[in-house]
C-alpha positions as CSV (number, residue, x, y, z in Angstrom):
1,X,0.0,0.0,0.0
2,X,1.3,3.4,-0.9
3,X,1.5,6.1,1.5
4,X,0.1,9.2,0.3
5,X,2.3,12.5,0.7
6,X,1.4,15.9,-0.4
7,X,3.9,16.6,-3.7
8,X,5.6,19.6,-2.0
9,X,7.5,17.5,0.5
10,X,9.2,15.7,-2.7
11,X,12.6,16.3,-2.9
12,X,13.1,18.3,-6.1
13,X,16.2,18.6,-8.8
14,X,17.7,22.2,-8.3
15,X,20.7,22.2,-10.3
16,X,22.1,20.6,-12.6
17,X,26.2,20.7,-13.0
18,X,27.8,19.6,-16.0
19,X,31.7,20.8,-16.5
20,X,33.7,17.1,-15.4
21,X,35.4,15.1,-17.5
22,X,35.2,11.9,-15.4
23,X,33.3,10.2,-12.6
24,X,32.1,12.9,-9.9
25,X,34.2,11.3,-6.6
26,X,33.0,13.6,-3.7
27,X,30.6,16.8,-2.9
28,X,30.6,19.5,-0.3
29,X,28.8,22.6,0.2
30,X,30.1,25.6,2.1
31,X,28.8,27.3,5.2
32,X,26.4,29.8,3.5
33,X,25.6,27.1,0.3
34,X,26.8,29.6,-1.9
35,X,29.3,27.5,-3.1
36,X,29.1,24.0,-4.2
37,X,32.8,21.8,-4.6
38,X,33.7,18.5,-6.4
39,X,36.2,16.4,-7.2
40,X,36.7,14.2,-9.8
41,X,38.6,11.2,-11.5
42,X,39.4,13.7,-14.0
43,X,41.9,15.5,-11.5
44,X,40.0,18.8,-11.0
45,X,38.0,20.6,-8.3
46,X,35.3,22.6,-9.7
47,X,33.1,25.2,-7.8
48,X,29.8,26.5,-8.4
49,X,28.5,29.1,-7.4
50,X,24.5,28.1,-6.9
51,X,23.4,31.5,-7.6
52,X,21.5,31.2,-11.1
53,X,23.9,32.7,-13.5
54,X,26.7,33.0,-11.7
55,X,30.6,32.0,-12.2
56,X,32.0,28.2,-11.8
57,X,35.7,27.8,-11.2
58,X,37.8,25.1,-12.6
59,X,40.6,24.5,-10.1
60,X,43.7,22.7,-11.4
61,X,46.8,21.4,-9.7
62,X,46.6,17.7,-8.7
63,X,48.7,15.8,-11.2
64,X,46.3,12.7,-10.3
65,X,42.6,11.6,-9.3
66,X,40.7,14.2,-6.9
67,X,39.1,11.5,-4.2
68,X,37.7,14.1,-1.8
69,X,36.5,17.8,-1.3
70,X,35.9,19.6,2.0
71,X,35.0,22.9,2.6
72,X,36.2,24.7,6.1
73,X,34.0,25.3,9.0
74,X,34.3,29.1,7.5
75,X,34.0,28.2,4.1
76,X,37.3,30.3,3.5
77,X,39.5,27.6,2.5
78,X,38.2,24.3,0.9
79,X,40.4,21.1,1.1
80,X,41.3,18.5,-1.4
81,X,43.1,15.2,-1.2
82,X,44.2,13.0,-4.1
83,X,45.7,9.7,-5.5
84,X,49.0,11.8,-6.0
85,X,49.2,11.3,-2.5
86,X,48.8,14.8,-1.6
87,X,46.4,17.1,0.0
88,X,45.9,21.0,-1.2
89,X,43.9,23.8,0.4
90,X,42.4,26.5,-1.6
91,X,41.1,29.7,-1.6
92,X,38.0,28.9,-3.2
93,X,37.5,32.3,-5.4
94,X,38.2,33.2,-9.2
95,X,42.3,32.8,-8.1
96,X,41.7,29.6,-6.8
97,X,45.6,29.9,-5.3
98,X,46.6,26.7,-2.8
99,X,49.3,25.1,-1.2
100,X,50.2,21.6,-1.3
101,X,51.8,19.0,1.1
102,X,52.9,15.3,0.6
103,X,50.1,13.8,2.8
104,X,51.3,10.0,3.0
105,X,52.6,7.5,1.0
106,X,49.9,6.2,-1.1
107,X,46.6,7.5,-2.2
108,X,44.8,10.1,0.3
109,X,41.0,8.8,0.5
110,X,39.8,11.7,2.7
111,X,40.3,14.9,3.9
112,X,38.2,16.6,6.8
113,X,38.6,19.7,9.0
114,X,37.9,19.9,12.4
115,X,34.5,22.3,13.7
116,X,37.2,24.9,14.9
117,X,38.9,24.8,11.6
118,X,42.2,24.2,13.6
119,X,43.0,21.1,11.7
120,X,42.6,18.4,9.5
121,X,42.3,14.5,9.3
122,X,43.4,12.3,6.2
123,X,43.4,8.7,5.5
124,X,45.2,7.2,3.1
125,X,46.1,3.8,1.5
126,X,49.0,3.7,3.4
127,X,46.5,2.5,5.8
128,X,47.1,5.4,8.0
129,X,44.8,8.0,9.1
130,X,47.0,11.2,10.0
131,X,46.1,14.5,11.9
132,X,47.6,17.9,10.8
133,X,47.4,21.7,11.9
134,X,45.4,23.4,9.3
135,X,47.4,26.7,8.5
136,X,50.8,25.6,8.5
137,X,50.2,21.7,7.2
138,X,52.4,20.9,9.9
139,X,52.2,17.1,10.2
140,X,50.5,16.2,14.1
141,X,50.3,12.5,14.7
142,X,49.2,9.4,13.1
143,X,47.0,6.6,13.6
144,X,47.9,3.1,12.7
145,X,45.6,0.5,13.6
146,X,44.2,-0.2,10.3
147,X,45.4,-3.4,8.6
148,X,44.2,-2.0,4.9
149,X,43.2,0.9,2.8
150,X,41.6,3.5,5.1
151,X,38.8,5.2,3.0
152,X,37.2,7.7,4.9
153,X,38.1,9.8,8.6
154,X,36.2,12.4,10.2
155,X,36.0,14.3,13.7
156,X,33.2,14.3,15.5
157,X,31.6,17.5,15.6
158,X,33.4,18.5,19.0
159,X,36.5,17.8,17.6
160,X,37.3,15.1,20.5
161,X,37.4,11.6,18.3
162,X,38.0,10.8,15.0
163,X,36.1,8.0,13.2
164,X,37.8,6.3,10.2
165,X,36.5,3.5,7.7
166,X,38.6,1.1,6.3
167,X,39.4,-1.9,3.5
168,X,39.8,-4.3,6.3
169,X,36.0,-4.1,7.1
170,X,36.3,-2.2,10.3
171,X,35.1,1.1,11.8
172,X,37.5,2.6,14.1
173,X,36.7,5.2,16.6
174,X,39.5,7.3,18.0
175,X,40.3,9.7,21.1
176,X,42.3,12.4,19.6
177,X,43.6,13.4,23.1
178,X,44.9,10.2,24.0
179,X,45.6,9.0,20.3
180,X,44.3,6.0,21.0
181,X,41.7,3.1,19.5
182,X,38.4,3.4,22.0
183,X,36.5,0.7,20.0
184,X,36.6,-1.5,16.4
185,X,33.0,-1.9,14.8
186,X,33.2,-5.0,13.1
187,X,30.4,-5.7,11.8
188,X,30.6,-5.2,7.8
189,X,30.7,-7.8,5.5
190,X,33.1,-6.1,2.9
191,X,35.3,-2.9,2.4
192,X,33.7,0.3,4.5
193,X,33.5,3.1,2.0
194,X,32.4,6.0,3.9
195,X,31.5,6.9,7.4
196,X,30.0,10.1,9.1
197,X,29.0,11.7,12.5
198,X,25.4,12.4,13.6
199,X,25.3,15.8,14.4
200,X,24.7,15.4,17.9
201,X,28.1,13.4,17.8
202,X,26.5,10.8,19.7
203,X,26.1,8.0,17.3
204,X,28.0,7.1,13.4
205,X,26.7,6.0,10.7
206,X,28.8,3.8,7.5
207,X,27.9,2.4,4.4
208,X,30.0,-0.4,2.3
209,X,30.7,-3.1,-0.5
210,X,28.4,-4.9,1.5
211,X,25.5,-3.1,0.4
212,X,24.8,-1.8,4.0
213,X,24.0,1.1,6.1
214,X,24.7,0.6,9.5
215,X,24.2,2.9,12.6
216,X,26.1,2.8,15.8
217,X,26.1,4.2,19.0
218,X,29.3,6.1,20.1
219,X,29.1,5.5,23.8
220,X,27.8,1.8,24.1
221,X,29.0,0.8,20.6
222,X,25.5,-0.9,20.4
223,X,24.4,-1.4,16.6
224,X,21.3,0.9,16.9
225,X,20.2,0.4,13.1
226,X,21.0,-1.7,10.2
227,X,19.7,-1.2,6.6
228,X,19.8,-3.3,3.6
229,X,18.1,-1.7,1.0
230,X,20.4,-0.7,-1.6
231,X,21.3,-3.8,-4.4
232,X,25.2,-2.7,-4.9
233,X,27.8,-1.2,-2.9
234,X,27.6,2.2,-0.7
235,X,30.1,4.8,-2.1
236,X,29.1,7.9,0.2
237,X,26.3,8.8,2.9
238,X,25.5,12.2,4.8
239,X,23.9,13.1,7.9
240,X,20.4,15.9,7.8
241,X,21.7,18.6,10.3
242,X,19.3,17.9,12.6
243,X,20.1,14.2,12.7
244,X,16.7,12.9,11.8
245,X,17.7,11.9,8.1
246,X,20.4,10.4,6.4
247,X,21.2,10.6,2.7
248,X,22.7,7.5,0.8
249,X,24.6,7.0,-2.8
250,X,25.0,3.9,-4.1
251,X,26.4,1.7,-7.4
252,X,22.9,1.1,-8.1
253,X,22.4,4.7,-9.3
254,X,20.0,5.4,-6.2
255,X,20.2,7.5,-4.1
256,X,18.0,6.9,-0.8
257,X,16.3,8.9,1.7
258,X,16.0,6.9,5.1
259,X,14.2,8.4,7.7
260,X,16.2,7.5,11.3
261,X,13.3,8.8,13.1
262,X,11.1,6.1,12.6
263,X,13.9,3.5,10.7
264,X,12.4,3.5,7.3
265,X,13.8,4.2,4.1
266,X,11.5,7.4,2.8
267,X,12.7,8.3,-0.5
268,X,14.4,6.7,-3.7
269,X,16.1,9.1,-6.0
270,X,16.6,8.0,-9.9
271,X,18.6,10.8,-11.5
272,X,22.3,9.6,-12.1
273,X,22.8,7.4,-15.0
274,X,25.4,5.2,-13.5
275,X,26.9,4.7,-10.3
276,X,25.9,7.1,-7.7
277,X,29.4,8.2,-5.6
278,X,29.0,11.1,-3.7
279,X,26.5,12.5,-1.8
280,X,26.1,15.4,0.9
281,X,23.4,17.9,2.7
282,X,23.7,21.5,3.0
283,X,24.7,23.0,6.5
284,X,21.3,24.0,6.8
285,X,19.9,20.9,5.1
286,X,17.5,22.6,3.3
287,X,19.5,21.5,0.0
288,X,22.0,18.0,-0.8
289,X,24.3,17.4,-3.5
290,X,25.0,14.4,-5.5
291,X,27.8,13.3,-8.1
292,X,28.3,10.2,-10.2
293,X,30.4,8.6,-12.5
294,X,28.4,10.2,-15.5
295,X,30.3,13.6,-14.8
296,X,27.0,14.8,-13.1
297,X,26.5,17.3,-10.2
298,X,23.0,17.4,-9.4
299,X,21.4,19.8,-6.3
300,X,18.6,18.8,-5.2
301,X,16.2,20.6,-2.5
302,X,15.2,18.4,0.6
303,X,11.3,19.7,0.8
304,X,11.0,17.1,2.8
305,X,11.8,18.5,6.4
306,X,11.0,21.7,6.1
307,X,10.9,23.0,9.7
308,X,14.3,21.7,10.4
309,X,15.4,24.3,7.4
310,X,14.2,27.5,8.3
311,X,14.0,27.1,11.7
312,X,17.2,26.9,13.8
313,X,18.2,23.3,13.6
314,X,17.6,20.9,16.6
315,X,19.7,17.9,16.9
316,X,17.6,14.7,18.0
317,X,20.0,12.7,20.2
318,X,20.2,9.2,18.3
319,X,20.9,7.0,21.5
320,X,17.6,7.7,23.3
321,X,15.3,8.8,19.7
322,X,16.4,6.7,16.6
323,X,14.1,3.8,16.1
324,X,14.9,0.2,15.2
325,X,14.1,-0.1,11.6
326,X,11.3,-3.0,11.2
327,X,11.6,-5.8,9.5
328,X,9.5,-4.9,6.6
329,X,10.1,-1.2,5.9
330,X,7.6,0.7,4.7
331,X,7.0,1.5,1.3
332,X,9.3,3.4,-0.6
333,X,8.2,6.4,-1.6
334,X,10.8,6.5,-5.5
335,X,10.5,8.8,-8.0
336,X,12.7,9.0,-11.6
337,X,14.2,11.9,-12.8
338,X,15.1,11.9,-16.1
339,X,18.9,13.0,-17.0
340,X,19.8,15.3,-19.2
341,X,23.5,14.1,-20.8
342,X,25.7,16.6,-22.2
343,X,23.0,20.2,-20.7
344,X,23.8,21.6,-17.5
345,X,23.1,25.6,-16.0
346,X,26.7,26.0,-16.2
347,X,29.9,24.3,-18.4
348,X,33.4,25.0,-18.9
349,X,35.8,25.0,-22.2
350,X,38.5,22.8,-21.6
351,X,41.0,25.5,-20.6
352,X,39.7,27.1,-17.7
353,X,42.0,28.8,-15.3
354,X,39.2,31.8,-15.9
355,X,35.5,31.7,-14.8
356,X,32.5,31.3,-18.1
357,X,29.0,32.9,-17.5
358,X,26.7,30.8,-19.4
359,X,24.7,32.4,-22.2
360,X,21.9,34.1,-21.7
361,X,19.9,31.9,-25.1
362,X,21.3,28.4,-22.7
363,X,20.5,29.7,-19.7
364,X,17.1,30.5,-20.8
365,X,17.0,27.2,-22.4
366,X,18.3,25.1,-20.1
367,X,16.4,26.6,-17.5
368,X,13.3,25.8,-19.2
369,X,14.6,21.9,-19.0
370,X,15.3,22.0,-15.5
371,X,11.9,23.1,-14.8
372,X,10.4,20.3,-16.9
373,X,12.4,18.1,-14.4
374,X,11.0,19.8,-11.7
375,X,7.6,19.3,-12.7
376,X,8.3,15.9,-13.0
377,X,9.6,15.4,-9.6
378,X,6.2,16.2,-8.3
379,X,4.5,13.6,-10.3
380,X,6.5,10.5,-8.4
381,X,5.1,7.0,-9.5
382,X,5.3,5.1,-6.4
383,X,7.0,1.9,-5.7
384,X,7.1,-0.5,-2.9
385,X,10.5,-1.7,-1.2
């Protein structure tokens, strides 16, 4: 049985980004969602600026795969790491100037600053994750637990542990104080992709090759949630600011909506053509961004917590409110949007140290698409799980 839902709560296509020349590997919006990052396969970082009409930057440098973008508490610097084992930090304006430093030894997975914007945490496939002050690079300490590729590390969002997912099917949480292992989540099946605080800080959630969301609580390291519902690996998820929604990307060109609240899956999103590998939500959530490895960036608007967007944001605390999903979720509420290959609001020549303004004739035009795709968005055929 479907659920009904009033068409204005559908999440919605924004955007749509079209300037890489490879798969889209990670997405991050900055503190006033002005500015949207990416990196790619294609060895770039490209911003957009999300006001209609407005410049994207093309910035160049890496001399190898871009495997992850992050933006500063500030949103005055925005960080990149790489397969040439190095990690950069930009000014993300029309200079796009940065400094580089030799990160680790092997492919950097991940890059993520701290809430105070004092430093940063990598991981690497030198199976390290390492710790490093922010304005000088300065290398801090290292943490070396992991037996394989380390995908993904992040703080938590007081800054006092560090959480890392791994190749060797582990999540790892870390007291950045003492520098030391508090606990080893074991419970995947296959690599752990990616990996991500809930805002409160008191529980993690991490998707894998397993095909697996799984949620965790930080101080009794209970497994408070466990999804199954995409049919191919996890590449990325994101917590809803408030905590009460999580947003998935997966190889089976979904992305999905689950709502934590009551442990059901709420939403299926067609729109990639191709793996889905990067997903993230807004600071405010009222937006979240997607890539894949069809070159897209797609913005989407949430819709679909409204309150928790204009209102100042209220973090649920996960260990006391998140249900236990049931055993037969409820039905999925999916809806396709159809992609648009080669159009986008904004695109790039193929030498772009400069900024490009899109014309005003494919602005108009391409605007008119986008709106057809909005329309369709609030037309959702609905499927059950």
């Amino acid at each position: 049985m479907a659920m009904a839902r009033s068409s204005q709560e559908d999440p919605s296509l924004e955007r749509h980004f079209k300037g890489h020349r490879d798969a889209v590997t990670s997405v991050d919006f900055s503190l006033n969602r002005k500015q949207l990052a990416s990196g790619s396969m294609d060895s770039c970082l490209m911003v957009w600026n999300t006001k209609p009409q407005s410049r994207a930057y093309r910035f160049t440098g890496h001399k190898d795969a871009v495997t992850c973008v992050c933006f500063s508490p500030s949103g005055h610097l925005l960080a990149s790491a790489s397969r040439d084992k190095t990690v950069r930090i930009w000014v993300p304006n029309v200079k796009g100037e940065s400094t580089v430093f030799r990160a680790h030894t092997a492919t950097v997975r991940s890059v993520h600053f701290c809430s105070d914007g004092q430093s940063l945490v990598t991981a690497s496939d030198d199976k390290t994750v390492k710790v490093w002050s922010t304005h000088r690079q300065k290398f801090l300490f290292s943490l070396s637990q992991h037996i394989n590729w380390v995908r993904c590390a992040k703080f938590s969002p007081d800054g006092r542990l560090i959480v890392s997912a791994s190749d060797d099917k582990t999540v790892r949480l870390w007291d950045k104080a003492s520098r030391e292992c508090i606990y080893s989540f074991c419970e995947h099946d296959g690599f752990v992709t990616s990996v991500d605080f809930h805002p409160s800080g008191t529980s993690i959630a991490a998707g894998g090759m397993d095909n697996t969301v799984k949620v965790w609580d930080v101080r009794t390291h209970r497994l408070l949630q466990h999804y199954q519902l995409h049919s191919a690996a996890v590449n990325a998820l994101s917590f809803h600011p408030s905590g009460n929604y999580l947003v998935t990307a997966s190889s089976d060109s979904t992305l999905k909506i689950l709502d934590l609240m009551e442990g059901r899956l709420l939403y299926t999103l067609h729109g990639h053509q191709g793996p889905a590998t990067a997903a993230a939500f807004s600071r405010t959530g009222e937006y979240f961004a997607s890539g894949g490895s069809d070159e897209q960036v797609m913005v989407w608007r949430s819709n679909f917590d409204v309150t928790d967007c204009r209102e100042t944001v209220k973090v649920q605390r996960p260990s006391a409110a998140l249900a236990s999903p049931a055993g037969n979720l409820l039905p999925d509420e999916g809806f396709a949007v159809p992609a648009v290959p080669g159009r986008s609001q904004e695109s790039l020549p193929s030498q772009s140290p400069e900024p490009v303004d899109p014309t005003p004739t494919l602005t108009s035009t391409l605007g008119h698409i986008v709106g057809q795709l909005d329309v369709l968005t609030q037309c959702p055929s609905w499927s059950s799980v």
